[in-house]
N, C-alpha and C positions, 0 to 999 in steps of 0.2 A: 261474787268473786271478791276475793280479797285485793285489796289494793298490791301492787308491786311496790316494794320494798328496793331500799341503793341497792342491797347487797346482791339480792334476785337480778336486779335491772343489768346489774354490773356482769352478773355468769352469765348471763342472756347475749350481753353482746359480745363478752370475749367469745364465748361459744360460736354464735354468727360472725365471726371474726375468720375464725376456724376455719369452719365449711368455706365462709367467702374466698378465703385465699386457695385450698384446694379448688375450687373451682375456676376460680381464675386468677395467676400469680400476680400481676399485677395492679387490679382493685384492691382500694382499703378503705374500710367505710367511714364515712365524715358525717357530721353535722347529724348527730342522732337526736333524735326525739321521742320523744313519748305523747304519743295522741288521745285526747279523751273526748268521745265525742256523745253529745249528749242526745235525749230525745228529739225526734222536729226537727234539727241542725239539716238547713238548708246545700242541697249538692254547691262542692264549692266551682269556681269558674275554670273552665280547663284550663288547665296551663300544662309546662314543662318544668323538671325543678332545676333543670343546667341550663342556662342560658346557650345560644346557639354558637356567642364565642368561646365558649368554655367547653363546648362541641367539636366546634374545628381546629383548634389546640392540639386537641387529645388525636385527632384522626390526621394531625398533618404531620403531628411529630409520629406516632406508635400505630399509625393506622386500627386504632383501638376506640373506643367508645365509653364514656360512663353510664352509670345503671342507677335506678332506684330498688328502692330492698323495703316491703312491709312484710313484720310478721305480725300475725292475728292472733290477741292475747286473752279474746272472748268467743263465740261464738257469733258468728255470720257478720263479719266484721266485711266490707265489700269494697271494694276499688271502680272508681268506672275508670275506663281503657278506651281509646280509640286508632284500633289497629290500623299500621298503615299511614296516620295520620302523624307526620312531622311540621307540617308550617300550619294548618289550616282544622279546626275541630269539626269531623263531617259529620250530623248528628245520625247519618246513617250507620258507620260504622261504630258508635256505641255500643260498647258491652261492658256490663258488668260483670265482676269475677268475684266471685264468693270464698271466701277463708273461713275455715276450720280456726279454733285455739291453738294456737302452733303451727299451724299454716304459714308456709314463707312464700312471696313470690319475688320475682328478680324480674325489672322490666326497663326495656335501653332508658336511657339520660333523654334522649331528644323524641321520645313519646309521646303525646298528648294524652294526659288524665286530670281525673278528680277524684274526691273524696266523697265518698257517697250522702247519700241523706241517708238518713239515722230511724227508726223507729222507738229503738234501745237503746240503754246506753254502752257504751261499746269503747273497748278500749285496744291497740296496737302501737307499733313499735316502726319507726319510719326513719332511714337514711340515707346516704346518697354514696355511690361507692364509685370514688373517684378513680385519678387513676396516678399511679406513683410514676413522680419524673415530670408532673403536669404541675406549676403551681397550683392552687385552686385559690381563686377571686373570691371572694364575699360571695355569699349564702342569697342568693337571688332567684327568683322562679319568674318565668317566661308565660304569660298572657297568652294565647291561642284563639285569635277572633274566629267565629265561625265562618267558612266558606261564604262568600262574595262573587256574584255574575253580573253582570251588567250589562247594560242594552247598548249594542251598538249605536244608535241614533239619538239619545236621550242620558240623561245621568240616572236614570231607573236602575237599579239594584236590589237584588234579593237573592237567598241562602241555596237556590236549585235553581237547575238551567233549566227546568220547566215551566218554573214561574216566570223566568226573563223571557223564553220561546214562547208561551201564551201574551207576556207583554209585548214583546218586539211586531205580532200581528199587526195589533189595533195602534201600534205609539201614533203619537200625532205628528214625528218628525219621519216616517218612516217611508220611502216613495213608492213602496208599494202598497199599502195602506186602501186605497182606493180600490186597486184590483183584486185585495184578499177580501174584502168586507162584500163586493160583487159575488165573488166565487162562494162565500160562505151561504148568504142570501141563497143562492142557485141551487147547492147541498141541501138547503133549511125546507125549500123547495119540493125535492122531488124526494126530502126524506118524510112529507106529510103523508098520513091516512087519511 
């Protein structure tokens, strides 16, 4: 593929300029980029690219929303997604979404995503389509730590409530502890051949 050129880069965006505003009159896309991602390039850390005050702004004044915008300027150019997911990256609901060359997708502001890892190298067009009537703050992206449980009796934490529910059994601060470890014994028991 040949490199993108200003002049190409430039009809590229008026063009997604176009369609963005038929779609929706009040988005106008900001902070554009050009992504080049190379072979090996490790997924990057979920984040959000609006920060969550730049979020509640937009939904307290217009009850409206901002969006991000890739289009795919190579083939199998990918996004990871985590539907659903606004405060917290649940590594269950990861999915990737695969782009075509020209492929656009359009996905809310307060999403949780990444940038894939790379096999190829791979090049797309990425920006943020704010919302007119909103000032828009510095160009900041929002960190997404993964889902957090915790043991009620102990500061034990980890990423699923099945791994706190197997820890909360046996914790050493737990008062039932004693009579779960009996009943398990008694299971372990009458579950032998």
């Amino acid at each position: 593929m040949a490199l993108l050129n200003r002049k190409a880069y430039k009809k590229l965006k008026d063009e997604a300029t176009l369609l963005i505003k038929k779609f929706h009159m009040r988005w106008q896309p900001n902070q554009w980029a050009a992504l080049k991602s190379l072979p090996g390039g490790e997924e990057q850390d979920p984040h959000r690219d609006i920060p969550a005050v730049e979020i509640g702004k937009a939904r307290k004044k217009f009850s409206e929303i901002q969006a991000g915008l890739i289009v795919g300027l190579t083939e199998n150019p990918k996004l990871v997604l985590y539907p659903k997911c606004f405060a917290v990256a649940d590594p269950r609901r990861r999915t990737e979404v695969l782009l075509g060359a020209g492929d656009c997708v359009i996905f809310r502001g307060d999403v949780i995503h990444s940038g894939a890892a790379f096999t190829e190298l791979n090049y797309r067009i990425h920006c943020v389509l704010t919302i007119k009537g909103i000032k828009w703050g510095a160009d900041a992206t929002e960190f997404a730590p993964p889902p957090a449980y915790k043991c009620e009796f102990c500061p034990f934490m980890a990423p699923t409530k099945l791994q706190v529910s197997n820890h909360k059994r046996g914790c050493l601060r737990n008062p039932a502890r004693a009579a779960n470890r009996a009943r398990d014994r008694d299971l372990n028991e009458k579950g032998k051949f």
